[in-house]
C-alpha positions as CSV (number, residue, x, y, z in Angstrom):
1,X,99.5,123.7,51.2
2,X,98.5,121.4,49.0
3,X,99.1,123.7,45.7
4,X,102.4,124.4,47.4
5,X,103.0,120.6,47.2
6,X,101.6,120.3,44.0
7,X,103.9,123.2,42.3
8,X,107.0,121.0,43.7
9,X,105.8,117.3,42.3
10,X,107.9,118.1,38.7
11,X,110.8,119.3,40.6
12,X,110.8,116.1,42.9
13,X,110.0,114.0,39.7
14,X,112.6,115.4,37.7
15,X,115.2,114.6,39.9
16,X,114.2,111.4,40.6
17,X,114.3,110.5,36.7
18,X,117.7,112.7,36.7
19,X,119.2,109.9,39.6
20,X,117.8,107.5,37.5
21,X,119.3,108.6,34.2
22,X,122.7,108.7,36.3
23,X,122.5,105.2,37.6
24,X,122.6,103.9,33.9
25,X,118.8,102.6,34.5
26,X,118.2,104.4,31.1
27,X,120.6,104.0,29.0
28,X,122.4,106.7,26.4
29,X,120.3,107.0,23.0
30,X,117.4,104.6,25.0
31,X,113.9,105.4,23.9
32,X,111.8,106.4,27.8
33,X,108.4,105.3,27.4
34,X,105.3,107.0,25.9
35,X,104.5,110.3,28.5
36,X,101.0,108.4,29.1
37,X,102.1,104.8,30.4
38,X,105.1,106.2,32.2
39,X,102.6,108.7,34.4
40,X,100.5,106.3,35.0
41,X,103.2,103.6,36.0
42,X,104.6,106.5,38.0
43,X,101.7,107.6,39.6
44,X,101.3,110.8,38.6
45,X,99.8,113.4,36.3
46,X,100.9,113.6,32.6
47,X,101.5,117.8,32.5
48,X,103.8,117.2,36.1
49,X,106.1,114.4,33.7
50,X,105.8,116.6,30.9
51,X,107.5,119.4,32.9
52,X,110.0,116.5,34.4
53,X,110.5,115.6,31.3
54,X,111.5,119.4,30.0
55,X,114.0,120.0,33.0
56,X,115.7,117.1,32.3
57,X,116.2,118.5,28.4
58,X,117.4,121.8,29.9
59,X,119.7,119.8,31.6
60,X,121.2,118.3,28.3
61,X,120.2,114.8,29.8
62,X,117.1,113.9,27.7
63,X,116.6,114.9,23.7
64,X,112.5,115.6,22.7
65,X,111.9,114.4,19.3
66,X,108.6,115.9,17.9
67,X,107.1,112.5,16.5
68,X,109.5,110.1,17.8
69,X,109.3,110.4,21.9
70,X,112.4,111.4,24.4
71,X,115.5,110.1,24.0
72,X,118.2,109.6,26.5
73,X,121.2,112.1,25.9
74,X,124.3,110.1,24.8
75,X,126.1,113.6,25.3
76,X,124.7,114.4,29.0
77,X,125.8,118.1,29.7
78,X,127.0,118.5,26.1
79,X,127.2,122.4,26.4
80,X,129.5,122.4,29.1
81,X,131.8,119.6,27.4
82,X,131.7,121.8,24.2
83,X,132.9,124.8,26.6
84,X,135.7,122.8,27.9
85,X,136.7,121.9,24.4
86,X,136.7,125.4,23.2
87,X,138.7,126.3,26.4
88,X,141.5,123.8,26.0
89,X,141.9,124.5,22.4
90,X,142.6,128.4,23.6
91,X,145.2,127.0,25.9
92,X,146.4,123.6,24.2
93,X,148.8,123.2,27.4
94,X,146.0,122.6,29.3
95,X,145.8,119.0,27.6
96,X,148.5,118.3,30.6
97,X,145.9,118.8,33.0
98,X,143.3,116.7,31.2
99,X,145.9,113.6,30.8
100,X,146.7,113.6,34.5
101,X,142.7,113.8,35.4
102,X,142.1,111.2,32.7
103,X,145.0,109.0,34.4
104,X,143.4,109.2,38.0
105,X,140.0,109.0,36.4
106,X,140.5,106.0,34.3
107,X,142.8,103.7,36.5
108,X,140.2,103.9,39.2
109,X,137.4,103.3,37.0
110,X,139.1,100.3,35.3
111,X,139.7,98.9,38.7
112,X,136.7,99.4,40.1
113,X,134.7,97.9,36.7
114,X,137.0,94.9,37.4
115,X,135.7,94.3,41.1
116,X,132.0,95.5,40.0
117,X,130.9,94.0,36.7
118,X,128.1,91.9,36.4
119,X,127.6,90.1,33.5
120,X,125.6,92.4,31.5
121,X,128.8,94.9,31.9
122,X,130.9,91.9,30.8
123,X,128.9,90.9,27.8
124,X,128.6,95.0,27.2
125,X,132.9,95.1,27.5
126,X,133.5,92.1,25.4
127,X,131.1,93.5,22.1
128,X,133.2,97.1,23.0
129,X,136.5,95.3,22.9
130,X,135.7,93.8,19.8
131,X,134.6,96.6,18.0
132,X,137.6,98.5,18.8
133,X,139.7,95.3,17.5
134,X,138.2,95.7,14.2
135,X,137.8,99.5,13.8
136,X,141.3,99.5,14.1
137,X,142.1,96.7,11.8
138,X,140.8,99.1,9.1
139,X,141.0,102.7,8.4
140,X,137.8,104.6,9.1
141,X,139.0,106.9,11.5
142,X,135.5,108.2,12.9
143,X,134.8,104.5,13.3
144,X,138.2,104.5,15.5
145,X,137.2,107.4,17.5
146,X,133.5,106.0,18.0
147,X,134.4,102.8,19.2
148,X,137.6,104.0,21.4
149,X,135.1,106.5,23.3
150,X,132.4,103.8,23.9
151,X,135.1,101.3,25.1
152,X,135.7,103.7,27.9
153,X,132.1,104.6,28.6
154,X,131.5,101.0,28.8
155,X,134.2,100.5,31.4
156,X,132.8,103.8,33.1
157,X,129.9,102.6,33.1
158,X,130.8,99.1,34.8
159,X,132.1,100.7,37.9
160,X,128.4,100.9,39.1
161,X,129.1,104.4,40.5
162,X,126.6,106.9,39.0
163,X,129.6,109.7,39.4
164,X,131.8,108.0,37.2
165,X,129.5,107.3,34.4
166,X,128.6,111.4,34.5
167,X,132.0,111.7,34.9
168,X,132.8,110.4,31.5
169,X,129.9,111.2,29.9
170,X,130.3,114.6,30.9
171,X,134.0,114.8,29.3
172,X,133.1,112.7,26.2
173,X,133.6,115.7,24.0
174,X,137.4,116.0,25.6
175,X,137.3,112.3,25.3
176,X,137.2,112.7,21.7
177,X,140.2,115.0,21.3
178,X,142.0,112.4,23.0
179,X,141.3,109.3,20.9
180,X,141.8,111.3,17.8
181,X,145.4,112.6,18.8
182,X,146.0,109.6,20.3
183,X,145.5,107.8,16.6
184,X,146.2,110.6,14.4
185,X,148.7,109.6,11.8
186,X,148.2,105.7,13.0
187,X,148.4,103.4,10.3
188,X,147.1,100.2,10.6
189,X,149.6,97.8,9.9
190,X,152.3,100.5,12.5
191,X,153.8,99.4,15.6
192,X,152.1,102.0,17.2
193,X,148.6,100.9,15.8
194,X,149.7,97.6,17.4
195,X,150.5,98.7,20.7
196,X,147.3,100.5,21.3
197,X,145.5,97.7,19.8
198,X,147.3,95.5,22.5
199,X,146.7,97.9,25.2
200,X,143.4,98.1,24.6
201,X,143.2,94.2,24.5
202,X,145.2,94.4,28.1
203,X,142.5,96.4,29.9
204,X,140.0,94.1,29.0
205,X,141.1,91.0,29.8
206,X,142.2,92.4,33.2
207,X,138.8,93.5,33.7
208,X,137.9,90.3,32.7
209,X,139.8,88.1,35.2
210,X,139.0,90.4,37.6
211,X,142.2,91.8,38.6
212,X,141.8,95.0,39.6
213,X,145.2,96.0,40.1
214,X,146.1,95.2,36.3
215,X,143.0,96.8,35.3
216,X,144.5,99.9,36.9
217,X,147.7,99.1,35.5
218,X,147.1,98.6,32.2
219,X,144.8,102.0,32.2
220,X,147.6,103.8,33.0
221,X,150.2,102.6,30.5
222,X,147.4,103.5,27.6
223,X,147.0,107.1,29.4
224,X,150.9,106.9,29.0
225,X,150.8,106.2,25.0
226,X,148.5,109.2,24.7
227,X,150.8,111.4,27.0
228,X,153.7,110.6,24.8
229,X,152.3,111.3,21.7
230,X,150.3,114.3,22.4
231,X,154.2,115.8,23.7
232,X,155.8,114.6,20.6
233,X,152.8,116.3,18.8
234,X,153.8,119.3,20.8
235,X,157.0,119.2,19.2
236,X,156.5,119.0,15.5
């Protein structure tokens, strides 16, 4: 029996690190600490976190850098994202369905971040928001995308539900496609660069006063923007 138990000790521990991964204890890109002083804050054996610790990188949700330590995955479940990706661009009418996921998806997480947030999540919004005020002010389009995506994550992230953080996470690949239609072609000093500048500025400062009904709101009129130019994308 007790070999029994002991075999399942890394299977308990790794999902017990997985919940907390999930949770947003650790956060994306966050260094976990050195295998030795995390066992022993654990309570447990070295070779059961080390086999943790390799289920979780299996998993997608933890990177092992020989040298450096383990990493948290800022791409959980990247394979299955990249899968996605390859699928919709086999079937670019799929990017219907995506829009309508990302409209449910996104209201409800930008109402929920405006109930929820605490003031890390605030201070964590605020830095996103500006960041995506200046990327757009210029014209480094990765520096667009980048910023765009961790806007969302950030929101995501502020809902305080583990699901929606995975959620998003999960779909940050598809994510990408988005923000780089949605701003493909977007010069600065455009209309259009202004209204999704001001959009973005909308869903913040709902979040903000928290008004979760405009949060929603706004959400959905920048899902709208995308819609609307990925159709008139369709037709060129």
């Amino acid at each position: 029996m007790k070999h029994a138990l002991a075999a399942r000790l890394p299977d308990q521990l790794a999902s017990r690190l997985e919940r907390a991964i999930l949770a947003g204890e650790h956060r994306p890109g966050e260094r976990l600490p050195p295998e030795r002083d995390w066992a022993a804050r654990l309570g447990v054996s070295r070779a059961a976190l080390r086999e943790a610790l390799g289920q979780l990188a299996e998993r997608g949700l933890v990177i092992r850098r020989h040298g450096a330590g383990t990493f948290v995955s800022d791409q959980p479940d990247a394979r299955r994202a990249d899968a996605w990706t390859q699928l919709l661009q086999r079937q670019p009418l799929m990017q219907a369905d995506l829009l309508e996921f990302r409209d449910m998806l996104e209201a409800r997480c930008a109402e929920l971040a405006a109930e929820r947030a605490d003031e890390s999540d605030r201070a964590r919004l605020a830095a996103c928001h500006a960041a995506v005020a200046a990327a757009y002010a210029g014209r480094d389009r990765p520096a667009q995308v980048r910023a765009d995506v961790a806007f969302h994550r950030a929101i995501a992230d502020a809902t305080r539900n583990p699901v929606f953080s995975y959620l998003v996470a999960t779909l940050l690949a598809l994510l990408h496609e988005h923000v780089n239609l949605s701003i493909a072609d977007l010069a600065p000093d455009s209309d259009e660069a202004r209204a999704l500048a001001a959009q973005h500025a909308a869903l913040w400062r709902r979040i903000e006063a928290r008004d979760p009904a405009g949060a929603a709101q706004a959400a959905r009129r920048h899902i709208d923007f995308v819609r609307q130019r990925w159709q008139r994308a369709l037709e060129d």
